[in-house]
LUMLUM-318599 format. One record per residue (C-alpha): residue in three letters; x, y, z; residue number from 1. Coordinates in steps of 0.05 Angstrom, whole numbers, plus 5000, padded with zeros to 4 digits. Last residue first. Layout:
<atoms>
<atom 'ALA' <X Y Z> NUM>,
...
</atoms>
This chain:
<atoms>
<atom 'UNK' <4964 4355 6840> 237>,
<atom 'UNK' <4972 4287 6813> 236>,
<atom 'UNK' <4978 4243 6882> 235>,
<atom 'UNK' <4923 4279 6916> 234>,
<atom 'UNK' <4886 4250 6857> 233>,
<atom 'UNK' <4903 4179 6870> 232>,
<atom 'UNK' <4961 4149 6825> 231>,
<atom 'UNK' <4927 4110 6755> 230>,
<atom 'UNK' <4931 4032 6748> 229>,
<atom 'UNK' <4938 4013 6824> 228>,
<atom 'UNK' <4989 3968 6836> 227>,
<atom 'UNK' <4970 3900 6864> 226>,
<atom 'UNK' <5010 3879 6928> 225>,
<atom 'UNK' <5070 3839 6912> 224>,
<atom 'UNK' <5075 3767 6931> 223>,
<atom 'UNK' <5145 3752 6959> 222>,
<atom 'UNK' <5189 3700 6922> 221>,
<atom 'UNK' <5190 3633 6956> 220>,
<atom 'UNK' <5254 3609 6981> 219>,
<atom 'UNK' <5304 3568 6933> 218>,
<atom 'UNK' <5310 3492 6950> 217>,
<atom 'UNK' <5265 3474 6906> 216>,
<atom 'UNK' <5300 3516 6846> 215>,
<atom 'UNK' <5365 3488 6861> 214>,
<atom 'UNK' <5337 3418 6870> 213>,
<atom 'UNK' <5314 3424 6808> 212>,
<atom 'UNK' <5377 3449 6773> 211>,
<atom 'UNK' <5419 3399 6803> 210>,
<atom 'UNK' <5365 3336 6787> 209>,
<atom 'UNK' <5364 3369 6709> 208>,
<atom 'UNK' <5446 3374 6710> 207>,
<atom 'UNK' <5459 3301 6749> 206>,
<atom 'UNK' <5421 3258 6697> 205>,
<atom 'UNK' <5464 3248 6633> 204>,
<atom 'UNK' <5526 3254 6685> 203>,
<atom 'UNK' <5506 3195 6728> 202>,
<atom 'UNK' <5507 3143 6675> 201>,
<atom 'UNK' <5437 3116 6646> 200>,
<atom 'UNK' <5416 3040 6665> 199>,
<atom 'UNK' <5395 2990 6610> 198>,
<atom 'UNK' <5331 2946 6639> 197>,
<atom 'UNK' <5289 3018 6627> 196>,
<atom 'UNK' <5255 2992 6575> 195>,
<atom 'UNK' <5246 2923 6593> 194>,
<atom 'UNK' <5214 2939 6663> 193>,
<atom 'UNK' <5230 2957 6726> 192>,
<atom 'UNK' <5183 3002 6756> 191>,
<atom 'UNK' <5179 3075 6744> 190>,
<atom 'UNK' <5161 3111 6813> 189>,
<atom 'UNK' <5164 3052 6843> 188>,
<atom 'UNK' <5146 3045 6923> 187>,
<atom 'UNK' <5178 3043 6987> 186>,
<atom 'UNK' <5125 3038 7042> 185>,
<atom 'UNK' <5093 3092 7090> 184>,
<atom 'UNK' <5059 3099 7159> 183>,
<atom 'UNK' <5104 3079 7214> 182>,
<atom 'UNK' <5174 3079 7181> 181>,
<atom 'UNK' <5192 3040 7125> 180>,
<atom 'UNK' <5138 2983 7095> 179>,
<atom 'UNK' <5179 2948 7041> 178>,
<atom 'UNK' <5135 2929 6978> 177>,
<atom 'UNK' <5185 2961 6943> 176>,
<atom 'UNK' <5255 2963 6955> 175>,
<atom 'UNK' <5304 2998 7010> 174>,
<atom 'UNK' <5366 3021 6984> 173>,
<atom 'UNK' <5430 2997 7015> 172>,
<atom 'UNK' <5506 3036 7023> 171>,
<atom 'UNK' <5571 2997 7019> 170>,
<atom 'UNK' <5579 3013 6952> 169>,
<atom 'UNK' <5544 3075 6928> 168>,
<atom 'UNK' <5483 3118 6944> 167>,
<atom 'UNK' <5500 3181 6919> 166>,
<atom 'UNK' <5457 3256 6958> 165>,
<atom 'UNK' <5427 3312 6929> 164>,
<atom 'UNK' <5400 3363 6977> 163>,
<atom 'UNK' <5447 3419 6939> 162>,
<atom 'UNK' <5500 3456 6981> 161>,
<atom 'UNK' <5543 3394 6994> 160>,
<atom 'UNK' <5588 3394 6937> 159>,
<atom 'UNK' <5597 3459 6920> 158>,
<atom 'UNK' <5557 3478 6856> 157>,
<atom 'UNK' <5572 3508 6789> 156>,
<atom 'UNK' <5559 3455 6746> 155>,
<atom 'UNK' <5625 3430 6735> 154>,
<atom 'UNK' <5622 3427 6815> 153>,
<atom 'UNK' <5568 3378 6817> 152>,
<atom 'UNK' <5600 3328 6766> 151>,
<atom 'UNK' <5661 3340 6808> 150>,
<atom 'UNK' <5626 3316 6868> 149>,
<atom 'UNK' <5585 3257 6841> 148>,
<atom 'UNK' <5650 3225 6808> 147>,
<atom 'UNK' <5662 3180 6867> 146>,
<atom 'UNK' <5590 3170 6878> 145>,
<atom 'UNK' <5570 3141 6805> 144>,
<atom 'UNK' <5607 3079 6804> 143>,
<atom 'UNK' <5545 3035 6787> 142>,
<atom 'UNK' <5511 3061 6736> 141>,
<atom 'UNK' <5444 3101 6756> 140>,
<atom 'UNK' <5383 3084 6794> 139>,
<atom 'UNK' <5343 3156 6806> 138>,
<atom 'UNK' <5327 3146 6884> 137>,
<atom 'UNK' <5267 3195 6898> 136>,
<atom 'UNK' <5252 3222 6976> 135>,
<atom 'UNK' <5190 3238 7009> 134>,
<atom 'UNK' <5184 3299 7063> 133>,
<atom 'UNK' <5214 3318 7119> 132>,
<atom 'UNK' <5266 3283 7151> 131>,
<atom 'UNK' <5288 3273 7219> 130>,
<atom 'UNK' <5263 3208 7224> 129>,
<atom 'UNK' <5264 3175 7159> 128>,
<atom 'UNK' <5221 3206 7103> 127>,
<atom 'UNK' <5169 3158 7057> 126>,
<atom 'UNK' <5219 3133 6997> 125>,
<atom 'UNK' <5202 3130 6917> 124>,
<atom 'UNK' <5249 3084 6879> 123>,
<atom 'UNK' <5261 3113 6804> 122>,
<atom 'UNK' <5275 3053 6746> 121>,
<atom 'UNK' <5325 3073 6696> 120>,
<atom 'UNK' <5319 3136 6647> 119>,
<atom 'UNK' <5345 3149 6586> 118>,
<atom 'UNK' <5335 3223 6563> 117>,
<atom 'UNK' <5280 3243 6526> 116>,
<atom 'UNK' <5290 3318 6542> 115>,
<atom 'UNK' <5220 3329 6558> 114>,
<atom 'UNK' <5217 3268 6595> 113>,
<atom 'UNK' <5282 3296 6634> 112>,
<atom 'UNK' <5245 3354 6651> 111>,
<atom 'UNK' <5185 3328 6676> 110>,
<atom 'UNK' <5232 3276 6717> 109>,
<atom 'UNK' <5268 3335 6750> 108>,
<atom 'UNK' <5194 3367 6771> 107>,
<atom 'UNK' <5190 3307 6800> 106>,
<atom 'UNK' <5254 3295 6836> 105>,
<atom 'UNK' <5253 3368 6860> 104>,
<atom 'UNK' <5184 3346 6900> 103>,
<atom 'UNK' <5213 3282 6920> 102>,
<atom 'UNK' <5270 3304 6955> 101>,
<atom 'UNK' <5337 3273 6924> 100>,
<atom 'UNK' <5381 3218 6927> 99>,
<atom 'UNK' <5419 3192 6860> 98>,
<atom 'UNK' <5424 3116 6860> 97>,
<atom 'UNK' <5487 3061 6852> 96>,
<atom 'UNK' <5472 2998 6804> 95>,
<atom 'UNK' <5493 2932 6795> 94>,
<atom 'UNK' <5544 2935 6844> 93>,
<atom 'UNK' <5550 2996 6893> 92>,
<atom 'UNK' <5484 3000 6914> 91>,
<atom 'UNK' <5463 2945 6965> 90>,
<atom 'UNK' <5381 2930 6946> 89>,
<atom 'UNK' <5350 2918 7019> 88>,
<atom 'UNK' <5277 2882 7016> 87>,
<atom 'UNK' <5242 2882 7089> 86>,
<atom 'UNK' <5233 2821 7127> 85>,
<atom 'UNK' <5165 2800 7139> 84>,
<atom 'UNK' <5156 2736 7100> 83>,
<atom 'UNK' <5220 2705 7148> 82>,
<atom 'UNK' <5235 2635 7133> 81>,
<atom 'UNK' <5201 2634 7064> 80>,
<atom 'UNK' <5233 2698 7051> 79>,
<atom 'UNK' <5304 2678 7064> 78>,
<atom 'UNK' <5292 2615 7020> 77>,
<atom 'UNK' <5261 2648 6961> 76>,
<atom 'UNK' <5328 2689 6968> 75>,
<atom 'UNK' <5366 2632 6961> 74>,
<atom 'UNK' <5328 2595 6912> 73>,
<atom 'UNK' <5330 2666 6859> 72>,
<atom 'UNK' <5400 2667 6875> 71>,
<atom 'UNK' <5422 2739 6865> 70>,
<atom 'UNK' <5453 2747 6938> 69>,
<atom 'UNK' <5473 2788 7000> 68>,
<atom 'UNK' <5510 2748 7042> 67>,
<atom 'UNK' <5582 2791 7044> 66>,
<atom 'UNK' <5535 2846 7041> 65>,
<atom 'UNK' <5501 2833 7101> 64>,
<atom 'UNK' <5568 2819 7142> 63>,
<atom 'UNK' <5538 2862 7202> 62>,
<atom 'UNK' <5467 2819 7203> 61>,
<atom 'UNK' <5413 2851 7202> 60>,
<atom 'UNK' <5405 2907 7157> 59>,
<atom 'UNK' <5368 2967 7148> 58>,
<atom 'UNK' <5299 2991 7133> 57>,
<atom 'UNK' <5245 2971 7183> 56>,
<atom 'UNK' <5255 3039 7228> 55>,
<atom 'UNK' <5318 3067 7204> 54>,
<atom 'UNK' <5347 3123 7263> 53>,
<atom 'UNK' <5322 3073 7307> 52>,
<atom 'UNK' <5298 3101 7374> 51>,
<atom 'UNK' <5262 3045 7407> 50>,
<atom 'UNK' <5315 3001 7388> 49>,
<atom 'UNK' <5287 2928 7394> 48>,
<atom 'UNK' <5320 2912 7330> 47>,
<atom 'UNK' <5243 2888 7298> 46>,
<atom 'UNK' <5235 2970 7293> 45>,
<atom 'UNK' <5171 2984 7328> 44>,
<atom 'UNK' <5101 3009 7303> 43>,
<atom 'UNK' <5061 3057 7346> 42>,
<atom 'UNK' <5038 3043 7405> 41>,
<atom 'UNK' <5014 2969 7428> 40>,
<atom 'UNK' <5039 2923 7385> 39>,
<atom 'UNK' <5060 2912 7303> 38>,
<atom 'UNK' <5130 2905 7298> 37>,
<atom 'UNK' <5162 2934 7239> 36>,
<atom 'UNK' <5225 2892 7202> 35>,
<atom 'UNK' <5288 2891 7189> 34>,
<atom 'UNK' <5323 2877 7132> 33>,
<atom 'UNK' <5332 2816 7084> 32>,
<atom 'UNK' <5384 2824 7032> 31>,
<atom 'UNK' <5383 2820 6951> 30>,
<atom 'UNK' <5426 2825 6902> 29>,
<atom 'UNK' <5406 2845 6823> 28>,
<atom 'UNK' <5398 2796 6761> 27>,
<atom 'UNK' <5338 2837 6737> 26>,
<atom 'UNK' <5286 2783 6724> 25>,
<atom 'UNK' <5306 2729 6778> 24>,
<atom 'UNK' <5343 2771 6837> 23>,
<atom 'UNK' <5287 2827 6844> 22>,
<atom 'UNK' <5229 2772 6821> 21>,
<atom 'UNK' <5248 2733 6886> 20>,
<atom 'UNK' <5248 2796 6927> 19>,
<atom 'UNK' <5178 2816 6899> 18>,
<atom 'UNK' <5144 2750 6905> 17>,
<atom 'UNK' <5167 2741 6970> 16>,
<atom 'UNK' <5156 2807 6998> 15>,
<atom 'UNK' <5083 2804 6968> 14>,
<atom 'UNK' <5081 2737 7009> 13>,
<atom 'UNK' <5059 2676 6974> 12>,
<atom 'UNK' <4979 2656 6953> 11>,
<atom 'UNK' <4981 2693 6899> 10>,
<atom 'UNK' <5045 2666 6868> 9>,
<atom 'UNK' <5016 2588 6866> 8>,
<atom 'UNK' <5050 2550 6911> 7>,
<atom 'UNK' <5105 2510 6876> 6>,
<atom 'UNK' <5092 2430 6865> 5>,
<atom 'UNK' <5139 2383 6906> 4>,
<atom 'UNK' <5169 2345 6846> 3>,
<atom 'UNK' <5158 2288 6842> 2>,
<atom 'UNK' <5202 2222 6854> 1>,
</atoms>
């Protein structure tokens, strides 16, 4: 008996091809989301909340990560079922992420290219209701959020005072192509690739993404008005 042949990739969903590659090349679990429902208005949550806090980026069943899984034909078979369904990645298990606004996260990254330090694939995020602004997820070693706070306070700040946030088990991130929101998708920063295939531990990256979220978070200096170079006459006599 043949074998049915495959479609070739281009003609399959990107969310297809993407969530299949997810569980094939880098041995991580997957989990179909929800999706946004085109209509009249704006874009809908496929939950039927109108006011989702996570508009096409959170899970769908309760026991999601019970079902989550790293079977290439599983997945494939999720996919094929639903194309739409946003890509979830559960942290906790191959890999947690470090949270952060995009605009420390890059100046963070210039740093830490500067340093040469090891880094693993970066997710970028549009904001969630009540958010302003991008976020970056830095994927780190799994087992990061437990030691997040003392890593913090070594370095002379209170857990909590810094807009740096670990994803760890029982939490999600959502993966490229996902469309989140109304207007944006998840997208890579640095992809997956062979380089980065070996994940760096928490500590080699919390100092730089501490110190640039300090210096984001910090309020802009006051421009001073030009001095003059000599005092006015009156001034002299």
């Amino acid at each position: 008996m043949e074998e049915t042949p495959r479609a070739p990739e281009q003609a399959l969903p990107p969310l297809l091809i993407e969530a299949v590659r997810y569980a094939e090349d880098r041995h991580w679990e997957v989990a179909p989301g929800s999706w946004l429902v085109e209509g009249d208005g704006p874009p809908r949550c496929s939950c039927g909340d109108l006011g989702c806090a996570l508009p096409g980026a959170h899970p769908v069943s309760p026991d999601w990560q019970r079902k989550a899984s790293a079977g290439p034909g599983v997945v494939r078979k999720w996919w094929t079922e639903n194309p739409r369904a946003s890509i979830l990645l559960p942290t906790g298990r191959s890999f947690d992420a470090l949270d952060v606004p995009e605009t420390a996260g890059c100046l963070a990254l210039a740093r830490m290219e500067r340093l040469e330090l090891q880094l693993g694939p970066v997710v970028a995020v549009p904001a969630m209701p009540g958010q302003t602004g991008r976020r970056l997820l830095f994927l780190v070693l799994p087992g990061s959020l437990a030691k997040l706070p003392d890593l913090l306070r070594g370095l002379g700040w209170a857990p909590g005072r810094l807009d740096l946030v670990g994803r760890g088990e029982g939490d999600w991130i959502v993966a490229p192509p996902s469309r989140v929101g109304g207007y944006g998708f998840a997208q890579w920063a640095r992809p997956p690739s062979a380089l980065n295939r070996w994940l760096p531990d928490a500590a080699e990256l919390v100092s730089p993404l501490a110190y640039a979220c300090g210096r984001a978070a910090q309020p802009p200096r006051p421009v001073q008005p030009p001095q003059p170079a000599h005092p006015p006459a009156a001034a002299r006599r």
